[in-house]
N, C-alpha and C positions, 0 to 999 in steps of 0.2 A: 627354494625361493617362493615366499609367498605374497602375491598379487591380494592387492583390495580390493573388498566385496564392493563397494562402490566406486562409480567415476566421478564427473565435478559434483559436489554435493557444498548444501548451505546448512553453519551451524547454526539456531537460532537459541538466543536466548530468553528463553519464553519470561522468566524473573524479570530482566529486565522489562519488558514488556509489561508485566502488572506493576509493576513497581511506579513506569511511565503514565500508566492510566491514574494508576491511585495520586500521583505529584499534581495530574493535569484536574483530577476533578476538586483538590483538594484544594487546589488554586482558583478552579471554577464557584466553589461551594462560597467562596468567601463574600463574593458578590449575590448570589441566589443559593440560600440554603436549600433549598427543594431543586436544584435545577437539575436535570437526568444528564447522564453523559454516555451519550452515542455514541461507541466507538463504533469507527469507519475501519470495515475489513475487506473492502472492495479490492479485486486486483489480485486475488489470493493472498488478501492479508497484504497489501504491496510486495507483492514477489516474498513476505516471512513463511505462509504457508500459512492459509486457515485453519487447517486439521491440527495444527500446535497452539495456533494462536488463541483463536477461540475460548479453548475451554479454559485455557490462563487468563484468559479476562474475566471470564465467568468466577476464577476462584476467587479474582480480588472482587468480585461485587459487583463485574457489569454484567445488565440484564438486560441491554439494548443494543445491536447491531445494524449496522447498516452497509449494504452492498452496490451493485450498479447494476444487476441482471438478474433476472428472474434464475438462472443456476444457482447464481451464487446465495441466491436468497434462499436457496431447496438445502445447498450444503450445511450452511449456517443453521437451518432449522433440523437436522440431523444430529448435529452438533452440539447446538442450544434449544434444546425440546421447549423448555417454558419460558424464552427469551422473547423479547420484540423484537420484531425484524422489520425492515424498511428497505424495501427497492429504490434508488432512489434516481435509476434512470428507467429507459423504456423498457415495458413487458409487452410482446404481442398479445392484440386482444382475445389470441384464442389460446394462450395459455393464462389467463386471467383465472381460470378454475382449480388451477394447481394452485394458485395463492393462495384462492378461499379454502381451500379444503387443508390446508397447511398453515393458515391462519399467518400470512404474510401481508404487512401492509406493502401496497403500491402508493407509489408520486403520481401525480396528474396535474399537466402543466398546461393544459388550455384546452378550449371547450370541446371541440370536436372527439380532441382524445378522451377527456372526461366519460364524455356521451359513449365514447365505444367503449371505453371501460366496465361503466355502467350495465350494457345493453349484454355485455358477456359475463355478468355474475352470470352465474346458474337459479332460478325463480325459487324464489322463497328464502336467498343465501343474502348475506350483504358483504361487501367489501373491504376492509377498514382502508381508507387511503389517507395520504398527506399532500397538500395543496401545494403546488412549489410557487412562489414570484420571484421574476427575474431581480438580481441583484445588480443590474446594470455591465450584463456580459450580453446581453441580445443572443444569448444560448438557449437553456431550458426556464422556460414559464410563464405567467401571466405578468402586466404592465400591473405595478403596484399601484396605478390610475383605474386599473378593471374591476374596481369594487362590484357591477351588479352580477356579472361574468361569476366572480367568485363566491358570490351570495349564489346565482344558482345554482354552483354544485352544491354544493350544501342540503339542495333540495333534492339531487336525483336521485331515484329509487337502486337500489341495487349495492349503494355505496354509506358507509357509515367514516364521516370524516373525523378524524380525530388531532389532527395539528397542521400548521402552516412553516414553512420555511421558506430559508433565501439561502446563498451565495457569494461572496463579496469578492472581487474582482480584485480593489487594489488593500486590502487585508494586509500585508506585507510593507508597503510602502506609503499608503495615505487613512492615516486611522480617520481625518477629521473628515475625507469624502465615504468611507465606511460608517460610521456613527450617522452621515445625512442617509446613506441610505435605509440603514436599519430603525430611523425615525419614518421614511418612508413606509417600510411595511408596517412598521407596530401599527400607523394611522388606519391601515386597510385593515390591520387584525381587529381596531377599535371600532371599526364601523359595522363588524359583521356580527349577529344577532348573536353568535354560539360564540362564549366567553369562555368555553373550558378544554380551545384546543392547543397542544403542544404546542406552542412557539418556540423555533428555532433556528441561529444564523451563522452563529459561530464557527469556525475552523478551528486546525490549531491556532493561527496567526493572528483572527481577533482574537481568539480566547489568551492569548499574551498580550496584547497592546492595545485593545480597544474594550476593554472590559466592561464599557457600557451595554454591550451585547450579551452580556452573559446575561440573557433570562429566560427562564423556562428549561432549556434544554442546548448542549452546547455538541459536536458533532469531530473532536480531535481525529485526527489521522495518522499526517508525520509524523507527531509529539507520539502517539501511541510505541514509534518506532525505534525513539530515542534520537528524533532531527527534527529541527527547527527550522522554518522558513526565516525569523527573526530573530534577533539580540534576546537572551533570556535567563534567568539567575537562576532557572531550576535545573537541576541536576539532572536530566536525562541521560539517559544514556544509548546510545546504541546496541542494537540488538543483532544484527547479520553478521555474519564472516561467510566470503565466498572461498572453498578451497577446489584442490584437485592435487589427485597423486599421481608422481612418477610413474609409470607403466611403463617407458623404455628408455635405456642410455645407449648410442651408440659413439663408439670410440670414431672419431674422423680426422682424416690428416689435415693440412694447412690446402687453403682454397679448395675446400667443398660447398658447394655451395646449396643453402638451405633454402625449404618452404617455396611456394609459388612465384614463378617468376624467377628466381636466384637471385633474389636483391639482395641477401645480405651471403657472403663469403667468407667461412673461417679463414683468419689470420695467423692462424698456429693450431696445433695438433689439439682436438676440442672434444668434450663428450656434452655429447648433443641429448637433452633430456625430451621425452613425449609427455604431455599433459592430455585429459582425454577431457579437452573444455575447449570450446571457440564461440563463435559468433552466434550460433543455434544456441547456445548456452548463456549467454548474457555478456561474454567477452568482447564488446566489439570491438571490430577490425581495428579502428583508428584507436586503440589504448596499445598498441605495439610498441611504445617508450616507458609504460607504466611498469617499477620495477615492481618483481613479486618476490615473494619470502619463504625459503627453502628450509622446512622443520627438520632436523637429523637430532639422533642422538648424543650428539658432538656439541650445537651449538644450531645456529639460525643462520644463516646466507642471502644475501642477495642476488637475486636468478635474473638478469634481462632474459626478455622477450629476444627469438632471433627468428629471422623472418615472417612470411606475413602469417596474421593468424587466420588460422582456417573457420571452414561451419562447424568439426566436430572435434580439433587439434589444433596445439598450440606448442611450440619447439621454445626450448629455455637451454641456457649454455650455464653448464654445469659445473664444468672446467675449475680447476679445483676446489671442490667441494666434495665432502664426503657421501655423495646422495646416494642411498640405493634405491630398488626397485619399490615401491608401494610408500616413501616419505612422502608427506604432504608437503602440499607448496599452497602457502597463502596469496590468494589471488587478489583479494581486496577485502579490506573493512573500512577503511576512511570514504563513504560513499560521497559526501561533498568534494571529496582531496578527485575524483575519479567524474563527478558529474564537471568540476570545472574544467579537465582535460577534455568532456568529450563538448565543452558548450551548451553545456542541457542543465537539467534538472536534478536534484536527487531523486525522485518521485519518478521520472525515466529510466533513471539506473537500474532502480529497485524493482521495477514491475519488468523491466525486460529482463530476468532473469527468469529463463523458461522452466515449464513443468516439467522436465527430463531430468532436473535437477536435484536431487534427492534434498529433502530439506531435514535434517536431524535434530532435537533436541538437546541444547548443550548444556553436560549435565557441572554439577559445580566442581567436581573432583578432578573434570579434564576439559582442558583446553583443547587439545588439538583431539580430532578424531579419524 
């Protein structure tokens, strides 16, 4: 009998992936022929895995990334040696030195932090940073009203600015209060003396529906992933498959009763299957009705969930199927068909799928792994 070298593991489709960036910029390009396209690999790539993603973005021609911490900024730049990189949340001011010396730009969203920013290059170093203004979430950055605020960083020592951004709040649902905000900032980008910094505001969701924002530099995410926060004609595609392999059947009579609690009781004589994936792993608790898809030799099946799932185990009823010891069972790839069951996000789906998670390259010759 032989057992799989791995437990729950994600296959990614890194093609698809470049394929998504090359649609998204290609659609960006048509409004701003010069305009850059950030891709966003914050989150470990959204739960795909940086260490795959990455460099398939790299192959299709991008040369700009962007992250949310100062690690993920140090990964990326391992990764992408001569790429731009952008932090684009908070960096403590005392690792400020690992950016400069790794040549990563930081975000600086108001004065005080600017100033501590500033004050921790290292003398005689400069900084490259990017300016955030709030896009009307009262989150990260400066009031698009703080023109002289943002005129003086500009001027502090230690820091070399090189673009301004925003954030758009209802992106998804209101283009025409999106488009006012993005008139907002352009007005504070026009006021400020240095006219050759990256502007940029876009997501995926304006970069589909509000196209007036595509200038300069646009900052895809979801789309990089093959999901869409909105209605869209371009062919993305999805890139994840979560699996996990059978590791044990056990033969059980009629009312035995399984998993935590004994809430659920066989009804007749049942082979009770182990999955080595639970709630530590990105399964959570409350998808216990989500059916999953039992790969054999034979054919495909569908495996309910029976009892509750655990942090590191998941029990599936097997009962007539031909499953042996190490078939994979597909756990999820419809990540919207799984964010609407759990009331979330796909963007939650996808990043709580933890690091213990083996993430593999899906290569074209094989589907299941």
């Amino acid at each position: 009998m032989l057992f799989p070298k791995h437990r729950a593991y994600a296959t990614v489709d890194t093609a698809a992936v470049a394929a998504n960036f090359c649609l998204l910029r290609q659609h960006a390009r048509q409004y701003d022929p010069t305009l850059r396209t950030i891709a966003v690999v914050k989150a470990d790539a959204y739960g795909h895995g940086a260490p795959l993603v990455i460099p398939a973005l790299q192959g299709a021609g991008c040369d700009f990334f962007a992250v949310a911490t100062p690690d993920e900024g140090l990964e990326a730049r391992r990764l992408a040696p001569g790429a731009d990189i952008l932090v684009l949340g908070y960096t403590p001011p005392d690792r400020i030195p690992e950016l400069v010396a790794c040549g990563i730009t930081q975000t600086v969203f108001s004065t005080p932090y600017a100033r501590a920013v500033a004050a921790a290059v290292p003398k005689g170093e400069r900084l490259a940073v990017h300016i955030k203004i709030d896009g009307g979430m009262c989150r990260q950055g400066f009031a698009p009203t703080e023109v002289a605020a943002v005129h003086a960083v500009l001027g502090l020592s230690g820091l070399r600015v090189t673009g301004l951004y925003t954030h758009f709040p209802v992106a998804d649902s209101d283009p025409f209060a999106t488009l006012q905000g993005w008139r907002q900032v352009y007005a504070l980008y026009d006021r400020l003396p240095q006219k050759s910094l990256l502007l940029h505001g876009a997501a995926t969701a304006a970069m589909l529906q509000c196209p007036d924002t595509l200038q300069g530099g646009a900052r895809p995410g979801l789309g990089l992933y093959g999901l869409s926060p909105v209605a869209t004609s371009l062919p993305l595609r999805p890139a994840l498959r979560l699996w996990a392999p059978v590791v044990q059947i056990r033969e059980v009579p009629a009312g035995t009763p399984v998993g935590y609690g004994g809430d659920f009781v066989t009804k007749r004589r049942s082979r009770i299957g182990l999955l080595p994936i639970g709630y530590a792993d990105g399964l959570r608790r409350a998808l216990g009705a989500l059916p999953l898809t039992l790969h054999t030799e034979s054919g495909r099946f569908s495996t309910p969930i029976v009892g509750r799932i655990c942090m590191d185990h998941t029990m599936i009823d097997l009962t007539d199927t031909p499953a042996g010891i190490g078939d994979p069972v597909l756990i999820f790839d419809d990540i919207c068909r799984v964010a609407r069951l759990l009331g979330t996000i796909p963007y939650e789906v996808l990043t709580s799928i933890s690091r213990r998670v083996t993430r593999q390259k899906l290569t074209p010759d094989k589907e299941d792994v």
